[in-house]
VMD Tcl script that draws the C-alpha trace (Angstrom):
set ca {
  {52.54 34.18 7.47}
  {49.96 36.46 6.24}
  {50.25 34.62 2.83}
  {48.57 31.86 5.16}
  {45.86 33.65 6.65}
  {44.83 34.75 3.91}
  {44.66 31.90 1.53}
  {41.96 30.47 3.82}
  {40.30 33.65 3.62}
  {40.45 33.70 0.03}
  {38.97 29.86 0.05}
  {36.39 30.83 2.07}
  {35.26 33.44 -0.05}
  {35.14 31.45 -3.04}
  {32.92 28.58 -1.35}
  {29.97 31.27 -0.51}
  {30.07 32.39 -4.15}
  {29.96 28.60 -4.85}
  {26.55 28.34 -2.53}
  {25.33 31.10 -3.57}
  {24.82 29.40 -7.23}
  {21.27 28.51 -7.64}
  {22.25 24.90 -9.12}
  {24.77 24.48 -6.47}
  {22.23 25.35 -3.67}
  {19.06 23.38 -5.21}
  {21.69 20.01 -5.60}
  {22.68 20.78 -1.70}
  {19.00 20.85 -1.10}
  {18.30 18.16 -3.00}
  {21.29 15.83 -1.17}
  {19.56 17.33 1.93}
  {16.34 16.38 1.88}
  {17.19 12.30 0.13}
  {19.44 11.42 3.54}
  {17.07 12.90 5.31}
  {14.47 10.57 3.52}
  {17.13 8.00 3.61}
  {17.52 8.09 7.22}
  {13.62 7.93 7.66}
  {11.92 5.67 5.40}
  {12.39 2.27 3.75}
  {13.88 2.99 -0.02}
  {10.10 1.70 -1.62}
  {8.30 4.45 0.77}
  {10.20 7.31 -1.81}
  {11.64 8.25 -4.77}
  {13.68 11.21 -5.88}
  {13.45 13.17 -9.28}
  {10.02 11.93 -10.00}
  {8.23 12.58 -13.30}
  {4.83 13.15 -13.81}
  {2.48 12.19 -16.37}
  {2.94 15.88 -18.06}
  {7.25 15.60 -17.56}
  {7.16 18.19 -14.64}
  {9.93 16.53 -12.32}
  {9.50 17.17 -8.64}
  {12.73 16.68 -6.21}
  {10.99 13.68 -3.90}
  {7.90 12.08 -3.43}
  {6.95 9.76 -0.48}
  {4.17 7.20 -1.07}
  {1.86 6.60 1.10}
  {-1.83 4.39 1.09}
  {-1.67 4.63 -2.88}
  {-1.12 8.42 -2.72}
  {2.60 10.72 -3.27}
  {3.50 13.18 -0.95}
  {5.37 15.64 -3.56}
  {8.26 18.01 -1.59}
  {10.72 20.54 -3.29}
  {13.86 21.71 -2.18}
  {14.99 24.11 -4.54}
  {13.94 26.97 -1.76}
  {15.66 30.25 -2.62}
  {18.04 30.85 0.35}
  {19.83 34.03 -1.08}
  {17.31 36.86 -0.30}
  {17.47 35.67 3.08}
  {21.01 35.58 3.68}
  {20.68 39.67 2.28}
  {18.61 39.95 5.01}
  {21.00 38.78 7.54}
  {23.42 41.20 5.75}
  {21.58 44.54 6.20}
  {23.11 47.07 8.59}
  {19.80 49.20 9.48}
  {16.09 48.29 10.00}
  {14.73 50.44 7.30}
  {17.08 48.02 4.94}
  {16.30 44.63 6.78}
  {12.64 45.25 6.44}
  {12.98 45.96 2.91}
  {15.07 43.22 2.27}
  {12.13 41.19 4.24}
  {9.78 42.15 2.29}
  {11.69 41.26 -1.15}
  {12.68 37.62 0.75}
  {8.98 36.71 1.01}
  {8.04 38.33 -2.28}
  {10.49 35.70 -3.77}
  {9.18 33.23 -1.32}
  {5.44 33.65 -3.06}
  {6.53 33.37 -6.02}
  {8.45 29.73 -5.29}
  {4.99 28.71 -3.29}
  {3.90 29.24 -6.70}
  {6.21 27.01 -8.45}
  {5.43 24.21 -5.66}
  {1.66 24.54 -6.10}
  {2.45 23.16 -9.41}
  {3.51 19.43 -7.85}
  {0.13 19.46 -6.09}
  {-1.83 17.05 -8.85}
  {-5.04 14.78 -8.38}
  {-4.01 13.22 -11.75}
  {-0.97 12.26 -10.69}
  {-2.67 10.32 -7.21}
  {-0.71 13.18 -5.15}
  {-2.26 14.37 -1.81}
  {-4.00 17.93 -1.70}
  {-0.43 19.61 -0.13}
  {2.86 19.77 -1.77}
  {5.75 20.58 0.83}
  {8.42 22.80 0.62}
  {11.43 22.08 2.02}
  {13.81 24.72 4.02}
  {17.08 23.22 4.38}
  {17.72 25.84 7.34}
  {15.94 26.05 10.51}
  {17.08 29.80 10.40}
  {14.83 30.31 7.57}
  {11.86 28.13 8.62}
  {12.04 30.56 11.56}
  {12.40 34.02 9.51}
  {9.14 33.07 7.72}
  {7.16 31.64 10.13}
  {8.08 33.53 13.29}
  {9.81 36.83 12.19}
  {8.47 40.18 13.27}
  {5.93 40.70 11.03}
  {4.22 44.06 9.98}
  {1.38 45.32 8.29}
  {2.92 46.26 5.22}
  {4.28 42.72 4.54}
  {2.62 39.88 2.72}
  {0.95 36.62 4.64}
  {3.29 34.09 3.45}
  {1.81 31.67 6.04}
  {-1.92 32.43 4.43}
  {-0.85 32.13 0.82}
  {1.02 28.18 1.35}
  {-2.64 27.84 2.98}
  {-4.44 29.29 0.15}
  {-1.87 26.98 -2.53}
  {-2.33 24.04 -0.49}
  {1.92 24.02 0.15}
  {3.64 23.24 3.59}
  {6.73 25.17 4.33}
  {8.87 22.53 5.97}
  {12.69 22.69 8.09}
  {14.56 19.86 8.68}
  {13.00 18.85 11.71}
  {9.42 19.49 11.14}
  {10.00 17.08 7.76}
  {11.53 14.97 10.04}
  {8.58 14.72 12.41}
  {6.20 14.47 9.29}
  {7.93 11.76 7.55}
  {7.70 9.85 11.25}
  {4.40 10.38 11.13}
  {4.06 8.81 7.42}
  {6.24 5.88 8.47}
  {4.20 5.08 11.20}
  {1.59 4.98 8.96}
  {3.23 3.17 6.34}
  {3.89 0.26 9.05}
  {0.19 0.82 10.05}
  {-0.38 0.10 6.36}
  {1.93 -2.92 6.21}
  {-0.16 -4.34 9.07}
  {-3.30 -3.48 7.71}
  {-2.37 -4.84 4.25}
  {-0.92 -8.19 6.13}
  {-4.45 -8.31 8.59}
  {-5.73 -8.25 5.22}
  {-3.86 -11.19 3.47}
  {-4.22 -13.36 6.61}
  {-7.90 -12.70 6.58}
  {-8.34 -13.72 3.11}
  {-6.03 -16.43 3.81}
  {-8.54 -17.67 6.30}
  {-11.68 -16.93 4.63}
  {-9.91 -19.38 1.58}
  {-9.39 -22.20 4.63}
  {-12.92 -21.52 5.77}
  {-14.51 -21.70 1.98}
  {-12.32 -25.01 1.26}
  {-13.37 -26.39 4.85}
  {-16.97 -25.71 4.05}
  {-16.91 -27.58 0.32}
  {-14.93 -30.63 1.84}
  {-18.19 -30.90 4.59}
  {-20.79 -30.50 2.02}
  {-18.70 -33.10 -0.16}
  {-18.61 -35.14 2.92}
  {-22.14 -35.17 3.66}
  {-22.56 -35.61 0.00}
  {-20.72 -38.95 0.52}
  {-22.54 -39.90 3.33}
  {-26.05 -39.38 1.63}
  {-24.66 -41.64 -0.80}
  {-23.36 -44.04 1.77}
  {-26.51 -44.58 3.30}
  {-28.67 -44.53 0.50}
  {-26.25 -47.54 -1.00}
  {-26.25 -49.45 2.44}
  {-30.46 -48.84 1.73}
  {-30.04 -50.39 -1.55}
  {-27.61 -53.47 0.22}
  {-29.69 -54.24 2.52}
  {-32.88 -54.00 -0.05}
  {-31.09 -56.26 -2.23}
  {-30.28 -59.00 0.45}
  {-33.83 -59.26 1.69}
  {-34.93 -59.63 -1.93}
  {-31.78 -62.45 -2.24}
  {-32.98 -64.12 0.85}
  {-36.54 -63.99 -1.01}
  {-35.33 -65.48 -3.78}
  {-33.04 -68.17 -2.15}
  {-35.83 -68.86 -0.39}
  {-38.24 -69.74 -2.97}
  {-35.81 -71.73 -5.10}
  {-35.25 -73.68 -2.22}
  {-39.06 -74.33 -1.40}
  {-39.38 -75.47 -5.22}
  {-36.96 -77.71 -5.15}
  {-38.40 -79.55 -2.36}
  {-42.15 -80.06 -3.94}
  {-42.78 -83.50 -5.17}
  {-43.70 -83.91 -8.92}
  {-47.44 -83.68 -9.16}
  {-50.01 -86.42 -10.18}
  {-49.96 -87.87 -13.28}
  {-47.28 -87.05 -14.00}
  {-45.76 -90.89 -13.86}
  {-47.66 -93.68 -15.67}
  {-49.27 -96.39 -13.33}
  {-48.27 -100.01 -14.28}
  {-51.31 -101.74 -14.12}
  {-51.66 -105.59 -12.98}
  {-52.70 -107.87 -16.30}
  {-55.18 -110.77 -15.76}
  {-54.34 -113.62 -17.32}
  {-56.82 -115.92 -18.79}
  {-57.16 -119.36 -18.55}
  {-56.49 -121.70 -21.65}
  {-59.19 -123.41 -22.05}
}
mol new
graphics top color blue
foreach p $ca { graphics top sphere $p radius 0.5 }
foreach p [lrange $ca 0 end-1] q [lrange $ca 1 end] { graphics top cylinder $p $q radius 0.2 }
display resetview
């Protein structure tokens, strides 16, 4: 029986080393964050392992108006779980303090995705597959001694991100993307309709065309029968004039003489 217990144990044990592997983490991150992008957006709003120009790879991007959205989600979760681990508060805070030391340094990394070059936006975010974290660096007791975190994403234009604060941003950027999808189809129809209105407006000035033509040929008809009626006219008025005078020879009476 205890054989049984503590097989499980023993499992157990050997999963957390497993997630404690940075790979391991990063691809659990990674599996994270594309359902989650799955689950929001169409398949054409992202894309996952994207290249750059330079070959840097970033885990996603979402596109939006022509623009990326880069995010990473490679986020170090193993200083934080030592911080969950410490027995006193002289140890926690000094295991703070080296969690969001290593959390500066991976802002730094993130900055990186942040490129104009590349048609990203001015903020890279960084994923936190764990709401418990999100909430140790945004909303844990704080003290003098400890770095800004908060200030330096600000200052290297990254956006620490959970689960469901991505979530709520990438509802926000698929509203917009259907905003975009209406704008873009507003925009065909338009166009459609300014091609209807530009063919509508050649087939009236070839229209009026035809009837300036029309009328200036029913001119010309009706020109063209007076002038016929002239002409029938006179032929007929000739035809009726008697030949002149002198024009026939007279045959004159002859006197005849008596014989004598």
């Amino acid at each position: 029986r205890g054989t049984r217990v503590g097989g499980p144990t023993k499992g157990l044990g050997g999963l957390n080393v497993l997630f404690r592997s940075t790979e391991t983490r990063g691809c659990l991150g990674e599996l994270m964050l594309e359902r989650l992008l799955a689950d929001c957006l169409p398949a054409s709003a992202y894309e996952t392992q994207y290249t750059y120009r330079d070959g840097l790879r970033v885990d996603a991007i979402v596109r939006y108006g022509g623009r990326i959205v880069p995010i990473d989600a490679k986020f170090p979760n193993e200083s934080y779980t030592h911080i969950a681990s410490a027995r006193e508060d002289a140890e926690k805070r000094s295991r703070r303090r080296a969690f969001l030391q290593q959390v500066r340094r991976h802002v730094d990394a993130v900055a990186r995705y942040v490129s104009p070059q590349d048609a990203t936006i001015d903020y890279a975010f960084m994923y936190l597959p764990s709401e418990a974290i999100y909430q140790e660096l945004t909303l844990g007791d704080a003290s003098p001694d400890e770095p800004d975190v908060l200030a330096y994403c600000a200052e290297r234009h990254v956006i620490p991100a959970s689960p469901n604060t991505l979530l709520a941003y990438l509802q926000v950027v698929a509203l917009g993307i259907r905003g975009l999808a209406m704008q873009e189809r507003t925009r065909e129809l338009q166009q459609g309709i300014a091609q209807v209105r530009r063919e509508f407006e050649r087939f009236v000035q070839l229209h009026d065309q035809l009837g300036h033509h029309l009328e200036n040929a029913t001119k010309k008809f009706d020109e063209t029968e007076r002038a016929l009626a002239r002409a029938s006219g006179a032929i007929e008025g000739l035809s009726q004039v008697p030949i002149a005078a002198g024009g026939e020879q007279e045959t004159l009476p002859l006197a005849l003489k008596d014989d004598d």
